[in-house]
Every structure is written in structure tokens, then in C-alpha cells.
C-alpha positions in Angstrom: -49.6 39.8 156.2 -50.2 42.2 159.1 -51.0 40.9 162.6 -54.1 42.3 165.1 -53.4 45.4 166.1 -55.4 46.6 168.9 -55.2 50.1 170.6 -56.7 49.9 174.7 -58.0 52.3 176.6 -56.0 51.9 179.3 -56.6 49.3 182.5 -55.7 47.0 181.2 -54.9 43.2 182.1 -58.2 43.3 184.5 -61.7 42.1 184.3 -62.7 42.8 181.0 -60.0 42.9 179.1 -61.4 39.8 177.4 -59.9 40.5 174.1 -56.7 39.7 175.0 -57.6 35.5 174.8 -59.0 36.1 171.2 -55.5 37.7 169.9 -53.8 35.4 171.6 -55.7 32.3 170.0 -55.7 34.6 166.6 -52.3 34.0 166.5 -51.5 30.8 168.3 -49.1 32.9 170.6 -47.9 30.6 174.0 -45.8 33.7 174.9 -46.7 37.4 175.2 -44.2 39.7 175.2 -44.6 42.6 177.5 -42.7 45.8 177.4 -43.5 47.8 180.3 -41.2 51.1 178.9 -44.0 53.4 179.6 -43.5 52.8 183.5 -39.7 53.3 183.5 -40.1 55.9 186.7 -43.3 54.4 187.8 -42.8 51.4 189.5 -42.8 49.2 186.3 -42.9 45.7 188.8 -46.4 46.6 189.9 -47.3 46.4 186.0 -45.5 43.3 185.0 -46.9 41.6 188.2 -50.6 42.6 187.1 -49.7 40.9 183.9 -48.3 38.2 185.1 -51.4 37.3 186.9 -53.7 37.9 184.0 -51.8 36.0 181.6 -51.5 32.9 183.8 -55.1 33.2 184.3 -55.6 33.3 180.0 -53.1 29.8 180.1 -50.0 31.7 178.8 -46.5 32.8 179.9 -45.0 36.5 180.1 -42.0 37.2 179.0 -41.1 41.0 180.2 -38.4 42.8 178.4 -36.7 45.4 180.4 -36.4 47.9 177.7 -36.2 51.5 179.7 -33.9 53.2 178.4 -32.8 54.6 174.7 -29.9 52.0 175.5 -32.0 49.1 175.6 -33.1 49.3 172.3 -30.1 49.2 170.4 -29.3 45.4 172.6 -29.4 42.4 169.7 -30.6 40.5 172.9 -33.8 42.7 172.8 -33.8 43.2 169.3 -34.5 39.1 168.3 -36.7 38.9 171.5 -39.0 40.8 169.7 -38.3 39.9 166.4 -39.2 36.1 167.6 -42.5 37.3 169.3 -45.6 36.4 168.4 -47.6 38.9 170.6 -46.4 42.0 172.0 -47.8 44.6 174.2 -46.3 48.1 174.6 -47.4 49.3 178.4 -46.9 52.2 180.7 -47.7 55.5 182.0 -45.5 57.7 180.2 -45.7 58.4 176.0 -43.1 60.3 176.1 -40.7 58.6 177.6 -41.9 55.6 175.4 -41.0 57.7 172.0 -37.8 58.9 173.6 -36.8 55.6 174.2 -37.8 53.4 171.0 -38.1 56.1 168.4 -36.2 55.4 165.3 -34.4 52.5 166.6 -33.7 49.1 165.7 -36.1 47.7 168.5 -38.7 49.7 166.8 -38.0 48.7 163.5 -38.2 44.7 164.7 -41.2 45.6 166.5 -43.5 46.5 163.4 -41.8 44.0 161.5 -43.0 41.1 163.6 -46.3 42.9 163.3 -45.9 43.3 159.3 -45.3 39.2 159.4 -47.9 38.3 161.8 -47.3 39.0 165.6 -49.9 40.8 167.2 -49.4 44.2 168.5 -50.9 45.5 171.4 -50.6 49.3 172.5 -52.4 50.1 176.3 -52.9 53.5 177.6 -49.4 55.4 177.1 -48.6 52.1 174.4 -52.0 53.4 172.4 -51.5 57.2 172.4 -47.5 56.4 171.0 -48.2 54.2 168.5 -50.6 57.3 166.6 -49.3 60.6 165.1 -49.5 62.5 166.3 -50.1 61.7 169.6 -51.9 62.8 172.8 -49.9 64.8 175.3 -51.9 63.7 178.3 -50.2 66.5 180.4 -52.4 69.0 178.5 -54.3 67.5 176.3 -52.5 69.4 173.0 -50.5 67.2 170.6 -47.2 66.0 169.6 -45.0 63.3 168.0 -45.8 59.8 168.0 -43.8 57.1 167.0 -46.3 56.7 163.5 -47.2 53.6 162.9 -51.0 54.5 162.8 -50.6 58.4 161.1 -53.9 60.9 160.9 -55.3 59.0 164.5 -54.8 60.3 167.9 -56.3 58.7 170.6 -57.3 59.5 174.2 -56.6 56.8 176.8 -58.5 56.6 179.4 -61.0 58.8 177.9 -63.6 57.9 180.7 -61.7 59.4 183.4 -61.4 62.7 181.1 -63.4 65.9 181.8 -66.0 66.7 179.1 -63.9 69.9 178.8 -61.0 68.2 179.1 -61.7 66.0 175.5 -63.7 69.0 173.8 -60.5 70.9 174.0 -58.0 68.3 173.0 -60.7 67.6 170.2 -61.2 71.7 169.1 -56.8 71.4 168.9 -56.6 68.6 166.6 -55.7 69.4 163.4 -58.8 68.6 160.7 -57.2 66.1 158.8 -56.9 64.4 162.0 -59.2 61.6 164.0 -59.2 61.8 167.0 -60.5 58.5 169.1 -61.5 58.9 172.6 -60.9 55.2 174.4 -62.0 54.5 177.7 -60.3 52.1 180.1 -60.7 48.1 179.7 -61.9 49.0 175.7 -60.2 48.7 172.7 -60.3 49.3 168.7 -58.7 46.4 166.8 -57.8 46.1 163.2 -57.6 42.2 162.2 -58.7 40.4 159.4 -61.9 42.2 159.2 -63.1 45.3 157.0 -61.3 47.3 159.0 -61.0 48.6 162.6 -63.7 47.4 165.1 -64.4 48.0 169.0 -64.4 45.5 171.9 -64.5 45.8 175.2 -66.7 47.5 178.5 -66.9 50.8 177.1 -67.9 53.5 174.7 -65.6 54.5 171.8 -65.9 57.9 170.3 -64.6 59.3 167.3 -64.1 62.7 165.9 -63.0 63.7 162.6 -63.0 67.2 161.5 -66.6 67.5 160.6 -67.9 66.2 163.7 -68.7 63.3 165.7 -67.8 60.0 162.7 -67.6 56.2 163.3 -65.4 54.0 163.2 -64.7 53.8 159.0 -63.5 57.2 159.5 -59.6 55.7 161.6 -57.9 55.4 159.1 -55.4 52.5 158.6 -51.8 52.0 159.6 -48.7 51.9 157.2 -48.0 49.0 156.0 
């Protein structure tokens, strides 16, 4: 049976991020497994020390895997790591350098795995928009390849930091078969053992579908 999957806004391991202890109970994880591949060029240290800190604070350990480059996730080492997890987060600035990197490969493939038998999946800022396809290219606000594991959703991290002309655009480009979820920081949608996908979190989620402003029925659900 699937795991949680949650999609976050973006800031996240701060003050109101709350969600995080409930996963981690949901699935009796003493470990999370972070990988911070997103911030590859962007001083990935500063983001595994942030979640260091948070985690210690929520009673468990970190284990970071330094998997930054296409290389990395072809290494058996980092392969059963998170094959063996029983939480993972997917972190980091950059979405595209996070689909470069894990995009059809067998890292990938033990990632939703782990998620299909149980683990929790987590996806923040960059991690979110990737996971979707297609995905958010934050540069511009148009669209392009994720890595598919929730198809017909595209989300917008750190919606709340977003011009209102900024979203209206990305919104008017998105295909209409398409939702498209605007996520502010510190919030997140989760998928679980409910009904389907709820929100949690500080801040406001918003979704479009191609006849208008919809709710949260309208995300559809991943491939499982």
C-alpha cells in the first residue's frame, strides 16, 4: 500500500511545518532521509543543517544522502539507502537540476518503490514542483517535464511570494486538462489514508483546473 505523500510549499523544516511529526509517527520512521539534490550549486550544507535542527527538535535522526549528480544515482550504496527508508524528503532550490539528475534512474525507481510499499514521500519547494508533470519552470512561470509521479498536477511553490500576475499567467499557460495548485511556504497537500488529498499547514492553498478556481477533489491522484 502507498505511503503519505505530501507536496510543501516551500520553507520548510521551520515553525510550522508541524506536519512533518504526524508523517513521521504515520509511519513509525526513527530516520528521515533527506536528499538535498535540488541545492547541488546552492550551498546544500545550509539546508541539511536546517534540517538537522528540525528533526532533532521532532526526536528523530537525519540521514543526508549526497546525491548531486546524475552519477549518484546509479551508486547501489544510494540505491538501498533509499530503498531501506522509511521517510524521504526530496529538497532544494533547483527542479531542474533535480530531474536532470534522478530522472529515469534506478535511484528513482527505488525511491517510488519505498513509497509504493509504505515509506513516506515528502517533496518541498523544488522537491514538489518535480515530483508533478508537468512541472513548474519557476524561471518563467511556463511549464516543462517533471519527473511524473503525480501526472495532470503542477504546483507553484512558494506561491505566497508570487505576483498575482505572476500565478495568473502561469495559470492562463497551463494546459486545460491540467491542475494547477498554487502552495505557499510552510503548507502542504497530503495524500494518506484519507479520501484523497487534503491541506495542512499556515497557509492558503489554491487550485485551478481548466474551468476555474476548483478544490481540492479536483488533484488528481498519483500512479500507483
Amino acid at each position: 500500500m502507498n505511503g503519505p505523500l505530501a507536496l510543501v510549499g516551500g520553507d520548510e523544516f521551520t515553525a510550522g511545518c508541524d506536519f512533518d511529526a504526524r508523517l513521521i509517527a504515520d509511519v513509525g520512521a526513527a530516520e528521515v532521509l533527506l536528499l538535498p539534490t535540488g541545492s547541488a550549486y546552492e550551498n546544500p550544507g545550509r539546508l541539511v543543517a536546517a534540517a538537522e535542527t528540525w528533526f532533532a527538535g521532532l526526536g528523530v535522526k537525519l540521514r543526508t544522502l549526497g546525491v548531486y549528480t546524475r552519477s549518484d544515482a546509479f551508486v547501489a550504496e544510494n540505491i538501498a539507502a533509499v530503498a531501506d527508508a522509511r521517510m524521504i524528503y526530496l529538497a532544494g532550490a533547483s527542479p531542474m537540476h533535480m530531474r536532470s539528475v534522478l530522472k529515469d534512474t534506478p535511484l528513482f525507481e527505488a525511491l517510488q518503490e519505498a513509497w509504493r510499499s509504505g515509506a513516506a514521500l515528502l517533496g518541498a519547494g523544488a522537491g514538489a514542483d518535480v515530483l508533478c508533470d508537468p512541472m513548474v519552470d519557476q524561471r518563467g512561470g511556463a511549464y516543462t517535464v517533471g519527473l511524473g509521479l503525480v501526472p495532470g498536477v503542477s504546483v507553484i511553490p512558494v506561491s505566497n511570494t508570487w505576483s498575482k500576475e505572476k500565478v495568473h499567467r502561469t495559470v492562463a499557460l497551463a494546459p486545460t486538462d491540467v491542475v494547477v495548485v498554487e502552495l505557499p511556504e510552510r503548507t502542504a497537500i497530503v495524500l494518506d489514508d484519507s479520501d484523497g488529498w487534503h491541506s495542512i499547514g499556515v497557509g492558503e492553498v489554491i487550485v485551478h483546473t481548466g474551468h476555474g478556481v476548483g478544490t481540492l477533489a479536483d488533484i488528481p491522484k498519483p500512479v500507483s
